[in-house]
Structures are given as structure tokens and as C-alpha cells.
PDB file as gemmi writes it, atoms N, CA and C in Angstrom:
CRYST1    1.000    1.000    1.000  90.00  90.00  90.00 P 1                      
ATOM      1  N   UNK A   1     -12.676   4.060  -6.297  1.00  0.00           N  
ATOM      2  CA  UNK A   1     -11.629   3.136  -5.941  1.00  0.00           C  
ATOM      3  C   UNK A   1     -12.088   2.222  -4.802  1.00  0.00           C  
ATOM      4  N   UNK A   2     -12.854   3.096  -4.074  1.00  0.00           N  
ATOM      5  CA  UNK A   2     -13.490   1.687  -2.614  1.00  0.00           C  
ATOM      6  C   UNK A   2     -14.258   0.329  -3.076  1.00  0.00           C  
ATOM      7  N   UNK A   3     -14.902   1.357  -4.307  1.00  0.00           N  
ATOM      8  CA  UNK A   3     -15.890  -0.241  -4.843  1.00  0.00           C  
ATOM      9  C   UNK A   3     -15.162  -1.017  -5.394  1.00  0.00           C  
ATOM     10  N   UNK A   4     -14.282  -0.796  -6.412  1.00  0.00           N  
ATOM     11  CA  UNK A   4     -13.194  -1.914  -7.488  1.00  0.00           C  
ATOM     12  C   UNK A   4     -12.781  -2.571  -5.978  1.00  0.00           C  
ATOM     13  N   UNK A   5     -11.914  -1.685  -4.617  1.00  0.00           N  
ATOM     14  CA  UNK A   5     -10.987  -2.413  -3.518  1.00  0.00           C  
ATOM     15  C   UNK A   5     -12.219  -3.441  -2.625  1.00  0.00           C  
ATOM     16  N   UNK A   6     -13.425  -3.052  -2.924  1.00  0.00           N  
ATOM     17  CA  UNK A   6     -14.487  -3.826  -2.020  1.00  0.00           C  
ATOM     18  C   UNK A   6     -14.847  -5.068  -2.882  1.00  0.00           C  
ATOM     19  N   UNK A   7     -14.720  -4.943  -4.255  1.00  0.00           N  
ATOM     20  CA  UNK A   7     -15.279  -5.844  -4.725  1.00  0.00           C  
ATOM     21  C   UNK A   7     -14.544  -7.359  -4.640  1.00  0.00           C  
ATOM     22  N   UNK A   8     -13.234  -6.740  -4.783  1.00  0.00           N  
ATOM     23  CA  UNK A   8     -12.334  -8.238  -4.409  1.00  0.00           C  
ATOM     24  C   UNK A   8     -12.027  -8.843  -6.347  1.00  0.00           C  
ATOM     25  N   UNK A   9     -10.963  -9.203  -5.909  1.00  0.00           N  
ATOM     26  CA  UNK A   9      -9.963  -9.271  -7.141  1.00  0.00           C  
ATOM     27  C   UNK A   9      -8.792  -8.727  -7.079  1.00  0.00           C  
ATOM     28  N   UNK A  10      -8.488  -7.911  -6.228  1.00  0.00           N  
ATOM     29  CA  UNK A  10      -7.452  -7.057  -5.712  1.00  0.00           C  
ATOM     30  C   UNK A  10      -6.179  -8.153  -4.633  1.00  0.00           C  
ATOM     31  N   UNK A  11      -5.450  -7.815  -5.067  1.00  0.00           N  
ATOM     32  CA  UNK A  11      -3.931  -8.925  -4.091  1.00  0.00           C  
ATOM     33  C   UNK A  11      -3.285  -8.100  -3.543  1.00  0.00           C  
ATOM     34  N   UNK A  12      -3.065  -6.703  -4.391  1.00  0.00           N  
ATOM     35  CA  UNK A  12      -2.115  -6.084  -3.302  1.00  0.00           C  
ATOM     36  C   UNK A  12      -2.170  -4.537  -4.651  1.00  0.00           C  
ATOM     37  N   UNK A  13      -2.378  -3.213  -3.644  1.00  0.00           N  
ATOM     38  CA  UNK A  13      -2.350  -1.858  -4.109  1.00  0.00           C  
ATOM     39  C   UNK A  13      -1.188  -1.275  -4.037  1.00  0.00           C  
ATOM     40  N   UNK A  14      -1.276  -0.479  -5.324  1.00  0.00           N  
ATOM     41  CA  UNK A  14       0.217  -0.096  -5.216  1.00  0.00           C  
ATOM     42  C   UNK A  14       0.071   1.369  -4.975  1.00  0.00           C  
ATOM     43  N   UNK A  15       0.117   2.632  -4.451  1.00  0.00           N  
ATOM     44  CA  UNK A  15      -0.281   3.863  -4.483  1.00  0.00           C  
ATOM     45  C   UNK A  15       1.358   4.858  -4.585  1.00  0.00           C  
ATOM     46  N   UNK A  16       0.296   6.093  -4.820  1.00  0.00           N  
ATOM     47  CA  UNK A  16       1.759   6.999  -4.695  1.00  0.00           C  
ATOM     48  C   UNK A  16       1.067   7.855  -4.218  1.00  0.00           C  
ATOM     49  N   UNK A  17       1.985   7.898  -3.232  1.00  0.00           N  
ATOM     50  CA  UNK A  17       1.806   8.853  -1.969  1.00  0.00           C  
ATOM     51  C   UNK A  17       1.697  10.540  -2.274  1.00  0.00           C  
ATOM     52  N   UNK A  18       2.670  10.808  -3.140  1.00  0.00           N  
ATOM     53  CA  UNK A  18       2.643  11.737  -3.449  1.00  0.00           C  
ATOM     54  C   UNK A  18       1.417  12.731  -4.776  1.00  0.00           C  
ATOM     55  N   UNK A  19       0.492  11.549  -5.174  1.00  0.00           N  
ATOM     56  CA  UNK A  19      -0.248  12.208  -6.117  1.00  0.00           C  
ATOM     57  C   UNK A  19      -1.195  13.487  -5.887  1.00  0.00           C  
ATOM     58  N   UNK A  20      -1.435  14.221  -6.771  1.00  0.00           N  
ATOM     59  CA  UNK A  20      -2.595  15.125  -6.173  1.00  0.00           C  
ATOM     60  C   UNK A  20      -3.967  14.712  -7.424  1.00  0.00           C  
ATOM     61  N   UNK A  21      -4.655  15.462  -6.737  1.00  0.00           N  
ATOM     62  CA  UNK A  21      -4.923  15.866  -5.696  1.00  0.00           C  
ATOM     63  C   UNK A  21      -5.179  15.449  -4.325  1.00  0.00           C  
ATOM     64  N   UNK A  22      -5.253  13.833  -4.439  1.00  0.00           N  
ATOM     65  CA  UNK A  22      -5.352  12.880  -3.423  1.00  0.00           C  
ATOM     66  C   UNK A  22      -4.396  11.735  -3.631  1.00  0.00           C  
ATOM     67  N   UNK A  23      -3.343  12.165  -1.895  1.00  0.00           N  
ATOM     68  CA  UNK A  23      -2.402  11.561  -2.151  1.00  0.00           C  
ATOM     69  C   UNK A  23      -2.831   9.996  -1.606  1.00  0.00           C  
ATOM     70  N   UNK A  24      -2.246   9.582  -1.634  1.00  0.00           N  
ATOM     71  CA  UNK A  24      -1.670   7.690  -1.614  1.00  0.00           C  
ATOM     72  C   UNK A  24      -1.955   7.743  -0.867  1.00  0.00           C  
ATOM     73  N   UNK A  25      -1.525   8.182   0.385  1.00  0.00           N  
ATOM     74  CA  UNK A  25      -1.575   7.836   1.863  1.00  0.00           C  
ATOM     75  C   UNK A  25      -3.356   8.268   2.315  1.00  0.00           C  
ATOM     76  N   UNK A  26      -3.626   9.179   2.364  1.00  0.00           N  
ATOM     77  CA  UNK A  26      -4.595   9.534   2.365  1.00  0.00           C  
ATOM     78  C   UNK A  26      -6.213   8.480   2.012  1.00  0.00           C  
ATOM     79  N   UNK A  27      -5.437   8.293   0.495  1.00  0.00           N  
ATOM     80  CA  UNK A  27      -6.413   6.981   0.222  1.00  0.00           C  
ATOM     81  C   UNK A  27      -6.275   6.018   0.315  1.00  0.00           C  
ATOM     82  N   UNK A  28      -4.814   5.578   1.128  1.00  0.00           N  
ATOM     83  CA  UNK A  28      -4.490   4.259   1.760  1.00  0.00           C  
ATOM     84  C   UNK A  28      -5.778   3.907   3.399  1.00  0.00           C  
ATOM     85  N   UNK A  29      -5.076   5.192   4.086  1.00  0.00           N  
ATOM     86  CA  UNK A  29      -6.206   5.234   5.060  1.00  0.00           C  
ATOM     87  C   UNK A  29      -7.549   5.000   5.085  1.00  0.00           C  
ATOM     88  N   UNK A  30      -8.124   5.773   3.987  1.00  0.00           N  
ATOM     89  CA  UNK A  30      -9.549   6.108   4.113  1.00  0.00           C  
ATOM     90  C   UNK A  30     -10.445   4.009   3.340  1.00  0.00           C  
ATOM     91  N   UNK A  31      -8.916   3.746   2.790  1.00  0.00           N  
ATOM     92  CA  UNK A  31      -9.474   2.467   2.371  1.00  0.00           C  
ATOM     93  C   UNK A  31      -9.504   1.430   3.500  1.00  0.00           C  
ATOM     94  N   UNK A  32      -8.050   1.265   4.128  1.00  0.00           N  
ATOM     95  CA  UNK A  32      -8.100   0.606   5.372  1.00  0.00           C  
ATOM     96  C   UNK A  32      -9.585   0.529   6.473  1.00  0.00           C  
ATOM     97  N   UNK A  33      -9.739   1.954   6.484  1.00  0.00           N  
ATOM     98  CA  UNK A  33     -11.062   2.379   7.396  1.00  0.00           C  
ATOM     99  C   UNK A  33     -12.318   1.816   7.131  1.00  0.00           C  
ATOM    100  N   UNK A  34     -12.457   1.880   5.802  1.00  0.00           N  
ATOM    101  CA  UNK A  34     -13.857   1.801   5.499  1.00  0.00           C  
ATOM    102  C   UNK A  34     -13.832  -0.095   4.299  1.00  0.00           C  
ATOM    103  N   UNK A  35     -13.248  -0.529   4.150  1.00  0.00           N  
ATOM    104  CA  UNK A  35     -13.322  -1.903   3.351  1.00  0.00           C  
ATOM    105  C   UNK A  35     -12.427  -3.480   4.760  1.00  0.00           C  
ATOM    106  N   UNK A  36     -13.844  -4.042   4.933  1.00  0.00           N  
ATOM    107  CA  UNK A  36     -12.905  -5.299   5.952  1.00  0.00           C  
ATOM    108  C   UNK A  36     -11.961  -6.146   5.282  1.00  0.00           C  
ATOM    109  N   UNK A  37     -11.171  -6.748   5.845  1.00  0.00           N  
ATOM    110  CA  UNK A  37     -10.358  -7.453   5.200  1.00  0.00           C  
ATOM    111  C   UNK A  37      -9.360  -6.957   3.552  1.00  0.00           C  
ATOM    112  N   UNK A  38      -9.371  -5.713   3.834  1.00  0.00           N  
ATOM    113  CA  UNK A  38      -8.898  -4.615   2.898  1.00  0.00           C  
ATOM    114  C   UNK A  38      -7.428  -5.708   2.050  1.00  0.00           C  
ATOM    115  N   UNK A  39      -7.208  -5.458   1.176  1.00  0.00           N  
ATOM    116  CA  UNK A  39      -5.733  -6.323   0.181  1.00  0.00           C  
ATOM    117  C   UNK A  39      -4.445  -5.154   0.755  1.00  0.00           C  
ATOM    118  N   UNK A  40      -3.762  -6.173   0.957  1.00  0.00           N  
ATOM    119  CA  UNK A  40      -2.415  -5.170   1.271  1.00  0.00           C  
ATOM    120  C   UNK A  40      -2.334  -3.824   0.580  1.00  0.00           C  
ATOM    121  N   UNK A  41      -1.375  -2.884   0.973  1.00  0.00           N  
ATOM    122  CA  UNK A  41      -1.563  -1.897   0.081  1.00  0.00           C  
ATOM    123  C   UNK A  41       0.221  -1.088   0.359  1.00  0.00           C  
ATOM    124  N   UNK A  42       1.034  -1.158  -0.578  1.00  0.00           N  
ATOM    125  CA  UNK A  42       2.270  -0.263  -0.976  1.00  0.00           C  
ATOM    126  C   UNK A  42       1.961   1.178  -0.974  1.00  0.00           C  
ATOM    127  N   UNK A  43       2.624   2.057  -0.457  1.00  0.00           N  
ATOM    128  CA  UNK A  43       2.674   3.070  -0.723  1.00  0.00           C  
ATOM    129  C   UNK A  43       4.304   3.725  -1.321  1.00  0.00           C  
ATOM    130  N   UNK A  44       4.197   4.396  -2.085  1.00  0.00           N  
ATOM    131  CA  UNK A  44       5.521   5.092  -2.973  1.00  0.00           C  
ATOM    132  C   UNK A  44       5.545   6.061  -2.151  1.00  0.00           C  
ATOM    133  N   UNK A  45       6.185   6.570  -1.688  1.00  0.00           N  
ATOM    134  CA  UNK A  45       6.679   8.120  -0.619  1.00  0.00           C  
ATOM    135  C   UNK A  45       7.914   8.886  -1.251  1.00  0.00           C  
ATOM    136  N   UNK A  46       7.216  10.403  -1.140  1.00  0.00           N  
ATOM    137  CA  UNK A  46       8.646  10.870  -1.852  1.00  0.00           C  
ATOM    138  C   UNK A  46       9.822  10.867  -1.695  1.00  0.00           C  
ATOM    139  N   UNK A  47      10.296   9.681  -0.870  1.00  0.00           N  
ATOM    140  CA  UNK A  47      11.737  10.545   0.208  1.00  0.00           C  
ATOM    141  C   UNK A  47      11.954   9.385   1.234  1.00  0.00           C  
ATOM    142  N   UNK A  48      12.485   8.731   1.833  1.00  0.00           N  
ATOM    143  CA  UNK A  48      12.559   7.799   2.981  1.00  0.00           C  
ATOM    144  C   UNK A  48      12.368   8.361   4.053  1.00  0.00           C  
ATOM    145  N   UNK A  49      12.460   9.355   4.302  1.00  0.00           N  
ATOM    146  CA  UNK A  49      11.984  10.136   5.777  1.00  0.00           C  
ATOM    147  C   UNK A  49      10.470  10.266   5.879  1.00  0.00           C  
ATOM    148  N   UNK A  50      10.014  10.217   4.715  1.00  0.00           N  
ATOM    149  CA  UNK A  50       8.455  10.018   4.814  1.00  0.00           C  
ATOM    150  C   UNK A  50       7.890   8.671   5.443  1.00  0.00           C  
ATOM    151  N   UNK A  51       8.537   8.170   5.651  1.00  0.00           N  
ATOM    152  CA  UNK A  51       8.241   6.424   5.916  1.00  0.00           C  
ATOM    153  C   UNK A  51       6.940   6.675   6.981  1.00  0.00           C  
ATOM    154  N   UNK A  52       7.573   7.066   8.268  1.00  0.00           N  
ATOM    155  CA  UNK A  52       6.114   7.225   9.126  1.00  0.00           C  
ATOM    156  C   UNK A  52       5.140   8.088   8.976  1.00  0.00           C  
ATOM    157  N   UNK A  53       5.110   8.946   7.988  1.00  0.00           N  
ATOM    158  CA  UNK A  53       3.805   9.497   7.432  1.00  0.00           C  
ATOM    159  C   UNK A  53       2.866   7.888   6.968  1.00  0.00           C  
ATOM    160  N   UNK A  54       3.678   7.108   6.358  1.00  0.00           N  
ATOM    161  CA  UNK A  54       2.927   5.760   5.609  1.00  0.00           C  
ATOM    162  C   UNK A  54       2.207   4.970   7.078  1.00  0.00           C  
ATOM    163  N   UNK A  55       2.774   5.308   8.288  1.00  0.00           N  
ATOM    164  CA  UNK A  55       2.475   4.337   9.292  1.00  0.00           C  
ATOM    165  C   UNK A  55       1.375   5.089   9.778  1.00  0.00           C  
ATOM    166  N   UNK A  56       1.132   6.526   9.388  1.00  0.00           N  
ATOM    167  CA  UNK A  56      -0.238   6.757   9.971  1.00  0.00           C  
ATOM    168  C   UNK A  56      -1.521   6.265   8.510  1.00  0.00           C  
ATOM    169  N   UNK A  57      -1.267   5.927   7.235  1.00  0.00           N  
ATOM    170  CA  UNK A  57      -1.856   5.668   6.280  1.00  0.00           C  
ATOM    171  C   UNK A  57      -2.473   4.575   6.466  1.00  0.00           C  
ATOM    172  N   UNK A  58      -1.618   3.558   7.794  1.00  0.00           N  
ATOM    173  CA  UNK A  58      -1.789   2.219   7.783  1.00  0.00           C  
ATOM    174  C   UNK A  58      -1.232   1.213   6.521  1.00  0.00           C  
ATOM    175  N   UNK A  59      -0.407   2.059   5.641  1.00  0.00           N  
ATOM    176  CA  UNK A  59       0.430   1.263   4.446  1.00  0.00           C  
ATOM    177  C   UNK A  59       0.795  -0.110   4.839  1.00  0.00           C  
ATOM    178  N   UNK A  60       0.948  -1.522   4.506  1.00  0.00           N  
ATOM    179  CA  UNK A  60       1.317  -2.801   4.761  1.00  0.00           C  
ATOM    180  C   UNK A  60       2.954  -2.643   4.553  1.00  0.00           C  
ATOM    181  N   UNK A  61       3.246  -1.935   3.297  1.00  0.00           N  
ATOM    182  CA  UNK A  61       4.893  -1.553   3.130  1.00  0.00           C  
ATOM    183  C   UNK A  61       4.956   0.002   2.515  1.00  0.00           C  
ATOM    184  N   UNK A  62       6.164   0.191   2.388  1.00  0.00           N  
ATOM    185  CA  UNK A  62       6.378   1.818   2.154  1.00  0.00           C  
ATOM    186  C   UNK A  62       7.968   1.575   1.009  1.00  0.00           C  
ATOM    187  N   UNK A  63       8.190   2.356   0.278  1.00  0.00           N  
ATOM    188  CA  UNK A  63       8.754   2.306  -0.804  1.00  0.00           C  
ATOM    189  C   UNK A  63       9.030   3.678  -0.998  1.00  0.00           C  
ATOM    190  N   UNK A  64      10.411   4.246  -0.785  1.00  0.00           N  
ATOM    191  CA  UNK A  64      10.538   5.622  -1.245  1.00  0.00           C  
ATOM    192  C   UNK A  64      11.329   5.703  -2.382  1.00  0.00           C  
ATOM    193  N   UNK A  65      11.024   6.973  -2.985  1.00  0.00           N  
ATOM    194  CA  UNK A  65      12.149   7.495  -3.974  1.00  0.00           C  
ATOM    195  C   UNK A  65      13.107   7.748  -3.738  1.00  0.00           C  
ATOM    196  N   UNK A  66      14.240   7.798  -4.168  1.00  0.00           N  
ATOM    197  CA  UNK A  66      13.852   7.452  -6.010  1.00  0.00           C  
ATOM    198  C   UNK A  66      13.864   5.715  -5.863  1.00  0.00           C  
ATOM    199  N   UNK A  67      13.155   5.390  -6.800  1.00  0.00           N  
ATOM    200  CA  UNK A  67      12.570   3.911  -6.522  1.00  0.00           C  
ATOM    201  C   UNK A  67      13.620   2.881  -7.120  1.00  0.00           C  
ATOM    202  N   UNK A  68      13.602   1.950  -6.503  1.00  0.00           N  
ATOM    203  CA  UNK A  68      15.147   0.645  -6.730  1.00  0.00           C  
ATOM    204  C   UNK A  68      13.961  -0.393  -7.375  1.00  0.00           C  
ATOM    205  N   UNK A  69      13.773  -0.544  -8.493  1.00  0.00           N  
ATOM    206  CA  UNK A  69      12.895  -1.776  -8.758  1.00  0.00           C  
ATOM    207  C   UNK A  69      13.008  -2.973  -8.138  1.00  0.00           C  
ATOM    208  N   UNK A  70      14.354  -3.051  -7.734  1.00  0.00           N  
ATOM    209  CA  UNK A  70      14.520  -4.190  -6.898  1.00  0.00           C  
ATOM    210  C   UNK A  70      13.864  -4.565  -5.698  1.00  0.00           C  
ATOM    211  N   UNK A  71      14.028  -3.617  -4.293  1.00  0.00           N  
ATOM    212  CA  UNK A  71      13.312  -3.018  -3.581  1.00  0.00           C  
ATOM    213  C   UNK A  71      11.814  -2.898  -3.794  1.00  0.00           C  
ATOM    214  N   UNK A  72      11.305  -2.685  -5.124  1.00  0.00           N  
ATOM    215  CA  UNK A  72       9.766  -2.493  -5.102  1.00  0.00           C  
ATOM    216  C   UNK A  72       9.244  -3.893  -5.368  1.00  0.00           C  
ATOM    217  N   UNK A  73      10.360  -4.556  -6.343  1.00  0.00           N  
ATOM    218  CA  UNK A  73       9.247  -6.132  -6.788  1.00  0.00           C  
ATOM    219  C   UNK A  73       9.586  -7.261  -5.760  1.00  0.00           C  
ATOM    220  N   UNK A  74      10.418  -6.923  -4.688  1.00  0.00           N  
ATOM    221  CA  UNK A  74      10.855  -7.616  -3.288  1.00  0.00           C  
ATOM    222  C   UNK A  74       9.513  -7.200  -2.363  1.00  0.00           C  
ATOM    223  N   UNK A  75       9.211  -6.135  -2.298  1.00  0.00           N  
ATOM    224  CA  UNK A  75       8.053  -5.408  -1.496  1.00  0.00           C  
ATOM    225  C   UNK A  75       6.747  -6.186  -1.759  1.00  0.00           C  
ATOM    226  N   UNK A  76       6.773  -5.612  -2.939  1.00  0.00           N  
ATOM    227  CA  UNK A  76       5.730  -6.719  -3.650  1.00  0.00           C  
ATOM    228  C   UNK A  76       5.284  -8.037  -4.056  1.00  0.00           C  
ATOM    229  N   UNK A  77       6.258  -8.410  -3.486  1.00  0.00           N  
ATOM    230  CA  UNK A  77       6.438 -10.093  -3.735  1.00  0.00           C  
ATOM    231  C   UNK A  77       5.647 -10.504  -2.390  1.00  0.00           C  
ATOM    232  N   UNK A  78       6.589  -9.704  -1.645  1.00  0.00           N  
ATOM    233  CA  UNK A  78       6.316 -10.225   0.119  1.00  0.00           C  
ATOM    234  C   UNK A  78       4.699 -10.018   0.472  1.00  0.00           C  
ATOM    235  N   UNK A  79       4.428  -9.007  -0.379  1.00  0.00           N  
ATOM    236  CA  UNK A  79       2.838  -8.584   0.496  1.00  0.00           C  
ATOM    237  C   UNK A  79       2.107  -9.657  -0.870  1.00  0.00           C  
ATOM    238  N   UNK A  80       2.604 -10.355  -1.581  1.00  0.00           N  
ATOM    239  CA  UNK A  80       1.570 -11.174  -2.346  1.00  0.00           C  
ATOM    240  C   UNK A  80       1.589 -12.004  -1.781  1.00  0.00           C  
ATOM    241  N   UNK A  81       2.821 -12.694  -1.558  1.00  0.00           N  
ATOM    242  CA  UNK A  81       3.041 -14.345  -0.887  1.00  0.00           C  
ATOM    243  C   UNK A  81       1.886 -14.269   0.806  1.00  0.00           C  
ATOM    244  N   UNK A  82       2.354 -12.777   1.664  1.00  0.00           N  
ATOM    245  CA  UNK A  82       1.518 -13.030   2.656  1.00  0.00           C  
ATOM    246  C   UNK A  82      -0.154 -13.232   2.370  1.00  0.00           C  
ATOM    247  N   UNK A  83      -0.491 -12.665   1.493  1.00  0.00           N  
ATOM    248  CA  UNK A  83      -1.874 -12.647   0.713  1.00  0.00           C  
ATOM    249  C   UNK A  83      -2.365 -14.254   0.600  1.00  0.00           C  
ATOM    250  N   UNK A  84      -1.653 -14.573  -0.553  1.00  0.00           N  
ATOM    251  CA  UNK A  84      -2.138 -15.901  -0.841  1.00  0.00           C  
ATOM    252  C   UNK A  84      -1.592 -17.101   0.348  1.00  0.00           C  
ATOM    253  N   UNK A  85      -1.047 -16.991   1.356  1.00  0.00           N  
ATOM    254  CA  UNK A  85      -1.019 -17.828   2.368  1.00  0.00           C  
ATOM    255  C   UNK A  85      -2.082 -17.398   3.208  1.00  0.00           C  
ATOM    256  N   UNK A  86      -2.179 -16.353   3.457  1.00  0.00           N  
ATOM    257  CA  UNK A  86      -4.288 -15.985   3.977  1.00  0.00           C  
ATOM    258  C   UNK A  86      -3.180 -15.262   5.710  1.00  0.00           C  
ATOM    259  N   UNK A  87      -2.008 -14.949   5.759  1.00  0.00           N  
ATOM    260  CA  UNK A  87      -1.280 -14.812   6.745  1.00  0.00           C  
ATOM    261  C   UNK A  87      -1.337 -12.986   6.927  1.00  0.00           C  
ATOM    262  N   UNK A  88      -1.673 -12.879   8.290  1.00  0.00           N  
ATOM    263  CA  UNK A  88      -1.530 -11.290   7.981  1.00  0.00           C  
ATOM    264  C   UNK A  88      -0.151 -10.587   7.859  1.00  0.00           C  
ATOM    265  N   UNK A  89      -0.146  -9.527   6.788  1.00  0.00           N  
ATOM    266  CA  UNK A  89       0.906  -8.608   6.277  1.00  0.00           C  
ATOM    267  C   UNK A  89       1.902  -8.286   7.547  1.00  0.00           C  
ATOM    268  N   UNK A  90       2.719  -8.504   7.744  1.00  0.00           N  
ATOM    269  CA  UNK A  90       3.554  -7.939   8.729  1.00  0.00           C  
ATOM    270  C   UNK A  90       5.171  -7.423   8.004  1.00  0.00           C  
TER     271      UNK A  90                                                      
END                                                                             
């Protein structure tokens, strides 16, 4: 996954936090860490209380279950538009 996220073509990752054996967050981090200028990256969390688990992942946004599509393609909108304006994710 570092090489496809290094290679570029990527706008924005969508993960789930909760997968195993390696969750979302986990490989949210380890991508942040190691790729510069890394593409935004969503994380799915099981639960809304998980939210600041996502803030140690370094997640750009966080999205819990049970999931509101609305909520997710709003999320996702926002971390594209900041993308293609070259503006950092906030």
C-alpha cells in the first residue's frame, strides 16, 4: 500500500479503522510517517468515541459508525476540494 500511496494518483484514502489484521489507523500512521506530501486520508472508526484514537493516526477526517453516507460523501468531498486547491487538509 506505501508504494501504490508513494506513487501518486491517489486524492484522498479511505480506510477502516477497524480492519484486521491491520487496522486503518495504524496504516493511516505508518503512511503519514513514511510517504512526503502523503493524499489526505479518511478513516471509518467503529463508534464516535473513537474519534481521537484517529488523531493519534494523524487521519485528515474521521467518520464513525454506523456510517450516514451523507456525512461520508461531505467528508470526502471536503478532503478532495482541499487536495485539488493544493491547500492543506484542515
Amino acid at each position: 500500500m506505501t508504494r501504490t500511496m508513494d506513487a501518486g494518483g491517489i486524492d484522498v484514502a479511505i480506510l477502516d479503522g477497524e480492519a484486521v489484521p491491520f487496522g486503518g489507523m495504524g496504516v493511516c500512521r505508518q503512511l503519514k510517517d513514511e510517504i512526503f506530501n502523503c493524499p489526505p486520508i479518511l478513516v471509518l472508526t467503529g463508534r464516535p468515541q473513537d474519534a481521537w484514537l484517529a488523531t493519534w493516526s494523524r487521519a485528515d477526517a474521521v467518520v464513525p459508525r454506523p456510517l450516514d453516507p451523507r456525512v461520508l460523501a461531505d467528508a470526502t468531498a471536503h478532503l478532495l476540494r482541499q487536495r485539488v486547491a493544493g491547500a492543506p487538509v484542515a
